[in-house]
C-alpha positions in Angstrom: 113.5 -83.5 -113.7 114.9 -83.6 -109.9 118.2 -83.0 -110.8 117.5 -79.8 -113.1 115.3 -79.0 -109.9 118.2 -79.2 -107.8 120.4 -77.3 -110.4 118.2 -74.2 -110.2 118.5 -73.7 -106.8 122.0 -74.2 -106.5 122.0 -71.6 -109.2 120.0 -69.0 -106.8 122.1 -70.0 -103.9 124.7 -68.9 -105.8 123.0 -65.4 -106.8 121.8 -65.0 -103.3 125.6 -65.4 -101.9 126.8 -63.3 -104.9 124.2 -60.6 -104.1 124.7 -60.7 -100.5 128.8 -60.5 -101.2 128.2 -57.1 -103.1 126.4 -55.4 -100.1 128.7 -56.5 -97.5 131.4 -55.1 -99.9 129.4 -52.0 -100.6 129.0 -51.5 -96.9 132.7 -51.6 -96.3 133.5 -49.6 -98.9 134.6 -46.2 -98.6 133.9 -43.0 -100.6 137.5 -42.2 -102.1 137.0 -38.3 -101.1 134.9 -38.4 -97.9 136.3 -42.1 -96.3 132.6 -42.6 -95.7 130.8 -46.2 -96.3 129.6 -45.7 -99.8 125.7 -47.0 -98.6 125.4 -44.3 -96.0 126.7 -41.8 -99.2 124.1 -43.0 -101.0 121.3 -42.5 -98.5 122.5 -38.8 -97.5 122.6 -38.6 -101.1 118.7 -39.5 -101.7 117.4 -38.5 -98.3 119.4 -35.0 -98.3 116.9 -33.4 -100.3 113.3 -34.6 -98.2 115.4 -33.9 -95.2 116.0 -29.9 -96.2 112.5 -29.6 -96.9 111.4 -31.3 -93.9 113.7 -28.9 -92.0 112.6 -25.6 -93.7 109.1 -26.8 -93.3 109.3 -27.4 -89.1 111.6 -24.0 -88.8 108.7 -22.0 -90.7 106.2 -23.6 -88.4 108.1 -23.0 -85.7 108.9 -19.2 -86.5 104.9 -19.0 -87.2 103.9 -20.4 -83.7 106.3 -18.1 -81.7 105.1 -15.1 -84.2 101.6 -16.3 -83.0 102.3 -16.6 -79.3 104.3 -13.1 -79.6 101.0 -11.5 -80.9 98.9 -12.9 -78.6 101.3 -11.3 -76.0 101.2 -8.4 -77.3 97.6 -8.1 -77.8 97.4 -8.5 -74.2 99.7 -5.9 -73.3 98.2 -3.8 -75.3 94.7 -3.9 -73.9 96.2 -3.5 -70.8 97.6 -1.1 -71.6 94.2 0.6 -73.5 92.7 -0.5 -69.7 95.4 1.7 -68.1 95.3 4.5 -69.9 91.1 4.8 -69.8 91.6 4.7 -66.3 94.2 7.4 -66.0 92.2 9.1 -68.2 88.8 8.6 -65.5 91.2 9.6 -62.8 92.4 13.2 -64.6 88.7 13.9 -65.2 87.8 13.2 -61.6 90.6 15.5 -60.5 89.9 17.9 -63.1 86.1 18.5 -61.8 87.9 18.4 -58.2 89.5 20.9 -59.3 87.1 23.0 -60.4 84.6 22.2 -57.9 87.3 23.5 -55.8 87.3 26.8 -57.6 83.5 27.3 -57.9 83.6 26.6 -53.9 86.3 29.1 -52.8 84.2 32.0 -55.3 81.2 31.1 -54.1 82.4 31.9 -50.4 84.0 34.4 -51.7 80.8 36.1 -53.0 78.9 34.9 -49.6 81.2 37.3 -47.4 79.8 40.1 -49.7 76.1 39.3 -49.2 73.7 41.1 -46.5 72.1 38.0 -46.0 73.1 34.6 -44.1 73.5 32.0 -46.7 74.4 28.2 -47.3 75.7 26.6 -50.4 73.8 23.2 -51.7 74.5 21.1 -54.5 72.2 20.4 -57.0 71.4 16.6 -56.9 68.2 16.5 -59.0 66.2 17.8 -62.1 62.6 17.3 -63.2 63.2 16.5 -66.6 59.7 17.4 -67.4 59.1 19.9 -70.4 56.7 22.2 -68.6 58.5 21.8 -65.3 61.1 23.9 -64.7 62.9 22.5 -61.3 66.1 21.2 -59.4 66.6 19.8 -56.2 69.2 20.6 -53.4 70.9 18.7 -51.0 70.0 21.4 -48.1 66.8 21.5 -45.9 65.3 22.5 -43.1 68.0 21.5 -40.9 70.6 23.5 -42.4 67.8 26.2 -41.8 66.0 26.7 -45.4 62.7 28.2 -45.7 60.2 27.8 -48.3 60.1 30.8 -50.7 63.9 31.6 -49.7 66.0 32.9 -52.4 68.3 30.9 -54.4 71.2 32.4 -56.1 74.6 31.9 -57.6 77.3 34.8 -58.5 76.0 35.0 -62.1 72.4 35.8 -60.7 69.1 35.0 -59.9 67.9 31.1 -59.9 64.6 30.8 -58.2 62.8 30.2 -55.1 62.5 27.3 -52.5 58.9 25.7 -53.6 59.2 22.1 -51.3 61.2 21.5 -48.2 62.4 18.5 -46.5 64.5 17.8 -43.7 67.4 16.6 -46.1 66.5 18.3 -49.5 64.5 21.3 -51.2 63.3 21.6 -54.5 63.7 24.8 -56.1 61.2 26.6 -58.7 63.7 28.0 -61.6 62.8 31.6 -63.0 62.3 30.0 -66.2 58.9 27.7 -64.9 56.0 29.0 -66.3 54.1 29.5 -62.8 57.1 31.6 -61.5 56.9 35.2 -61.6 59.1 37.9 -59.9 58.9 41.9 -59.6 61.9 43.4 -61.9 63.2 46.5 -63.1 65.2 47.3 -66.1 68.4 49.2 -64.1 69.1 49.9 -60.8 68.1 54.1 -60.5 65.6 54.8 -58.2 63.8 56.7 -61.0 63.8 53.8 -63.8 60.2 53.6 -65.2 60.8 50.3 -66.7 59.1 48.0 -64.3 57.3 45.0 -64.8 56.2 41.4 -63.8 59.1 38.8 -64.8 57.6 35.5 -65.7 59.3 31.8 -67.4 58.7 31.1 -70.2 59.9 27.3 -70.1 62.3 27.7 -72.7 65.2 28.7 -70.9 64.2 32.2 -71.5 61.7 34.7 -69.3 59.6 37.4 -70.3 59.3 40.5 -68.9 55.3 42.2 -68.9 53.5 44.9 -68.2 56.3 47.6 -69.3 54.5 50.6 -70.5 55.3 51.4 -74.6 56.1 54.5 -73.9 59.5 53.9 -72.4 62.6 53.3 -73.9 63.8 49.7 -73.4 67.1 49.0 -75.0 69.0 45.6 -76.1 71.6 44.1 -73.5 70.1 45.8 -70.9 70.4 44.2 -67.1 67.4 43.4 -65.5 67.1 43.0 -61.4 64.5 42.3 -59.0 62.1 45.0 -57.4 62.0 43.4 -54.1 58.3 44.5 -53.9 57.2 41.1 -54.6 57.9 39.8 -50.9 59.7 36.8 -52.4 63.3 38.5 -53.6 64.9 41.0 -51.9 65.9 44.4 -54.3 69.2 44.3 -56.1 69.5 40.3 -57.3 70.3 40.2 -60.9 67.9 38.3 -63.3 69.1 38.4 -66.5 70.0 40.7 -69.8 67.2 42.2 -72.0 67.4 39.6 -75.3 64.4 41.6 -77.6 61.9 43.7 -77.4 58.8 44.6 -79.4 58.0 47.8 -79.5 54.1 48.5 -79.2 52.3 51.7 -78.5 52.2 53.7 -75.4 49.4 52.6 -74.3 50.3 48.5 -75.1 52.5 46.9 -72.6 56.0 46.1 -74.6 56.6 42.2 -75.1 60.3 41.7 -73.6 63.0 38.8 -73.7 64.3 38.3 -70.8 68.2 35.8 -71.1 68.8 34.9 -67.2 72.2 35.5 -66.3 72.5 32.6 -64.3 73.2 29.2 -66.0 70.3 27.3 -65.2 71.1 24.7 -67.8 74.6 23.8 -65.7 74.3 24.2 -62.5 75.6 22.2 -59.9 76.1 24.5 -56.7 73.9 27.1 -55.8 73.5 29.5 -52.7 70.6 29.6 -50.9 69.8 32.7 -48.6 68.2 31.9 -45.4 66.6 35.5 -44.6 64.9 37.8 -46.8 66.8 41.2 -46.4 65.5 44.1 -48.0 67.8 44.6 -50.7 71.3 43.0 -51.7 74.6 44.7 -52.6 75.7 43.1 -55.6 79.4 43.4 -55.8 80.0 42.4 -59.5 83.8 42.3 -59.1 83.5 39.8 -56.7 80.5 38.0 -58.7 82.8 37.6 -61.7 85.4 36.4 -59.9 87.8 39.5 -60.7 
């Protein structure tokens, strides 16, 4: 039995040197076409495949991270860019008000240098924003020589009177309130019948009372103040004639009164700082022509 033993691993020894013989000769043989070793054929051969998927894998990955990193970039330029232009945008609206500001300003002293009356412009810096209030407040007072129950226009027309006065501020009664009143007229002629009591009727409009039936009241018609009410002087104008209702002549006629002045928008207004007795209202000049 030991020397069958001994025969079988002679027998692998043999194998083993055989086999190990073949690889050193495959390893120094050469590819007849290439003159590469035929082993490192073979593994190009087998690998060549896994290695170009490999590849094409890691270059999509990379092309998706730098299409990544590109849109993040971008996405930050572009709200910067949103960021920039909102701001330019603030800026031309700021110069654009400026601007008009501006404008309003130079017409409003424009308009002053018409008046027969010393006057200051204020800006409007306030509103009661209650419904059966009807008021603003101004950034002019006593100091800049206000009175209460001074007049306070703008080139469109009548806005109110001064109600409360401070040092710094005033708060001004608009024609619309509903515990304002003012004499007025329908026209200017010294032999217009049409006069009444103007009183607010908080809803941005007025009403005009105590016009007799019996005279003829039209549509579009301008309405100014009598200056016999010892608040207004003569002359200011209030607003336009909106409707009327007709009644009899001996039932007062029940008139809509549109003021002129934009009391909804205003942001400057002029207050006068006497009372004269009646005010030359250039309407050129009030217009802006």
């Amino acid at each position: 039995m030991r020397p069958m033993g001994k025969q079988r691993r002679i027998s692998f020894l043999v194998v083993g040197l055989l086999g190990s013989q073949l690889v050193l000769m495959s390893l120094q043989a050469r590819h007849p076409d290439t003159q590469q070793s035929l082993l490192r054929v073979w593994a190009v051969t087998v690998f060549a495949p896994f290695l170009s998927t490999m590849t094409r894998v890691f270059s999509g990955a990379s092309d998706l991270w730098h299409q990544v990193v590109d849109l993040h970039r971008v996405s930050q330029e572009n709200d910067a860019l949103r960021e920039e232009v909102a701001r330019l945008r603030w800026e031309l609206h700021q110069y654009r008000e400026a601007a008009k500001m501006a404008e309003r300003l130079v017409s409003y002293g424009r308009f002053q240098r018409t008046l027969a009356s010393e006057s200051v412009v204020a800006r409007v810096i306030g509103r009661d924003v209650a419904a059966w209030f009807q008021t603003i407040v101004i950034d002019r007072g006593r100091r800049d020589g206000i009175r209460l129950n001074a007049a306070v226009i703008t080139p469109d027309g009548l806005v109110g009177r001064v109600v409360a006065l401070g040092p710094f501020s005033a708060q001004v009664q608009l024609i619309t309130d509903e515990r304002s009143g003012a004499g007025a007229v329908i026209g200017v002629t010294e032999d217009s019948r049409a006069v009444g009591v103007l009183e607010g009727r908080s809803e941005a409009l007025c009403a005009m009372r105590y016009v007799p039936g019996n005279v003829e009241v039209t549509e579009g018609e301008i309405v100014y103040t009598t200056g016999q009410d010892g608040i207004y002087p003569r002359g200011i104008p209030i607003g336009r004639v909106l409707s009327v209702s007709k009644r009899s002549a001996l039932v007062s006629q029940e008139i809509t009164v549109e003021p002129l002045a934009q009391l909804g928008k205003l942001e400057e207004v002029i207050v006068l700082l006497n009372r004269p007795a009646s005010v030359n209202w250039d309407t050129s000049v009030a217009s802006g022509q």
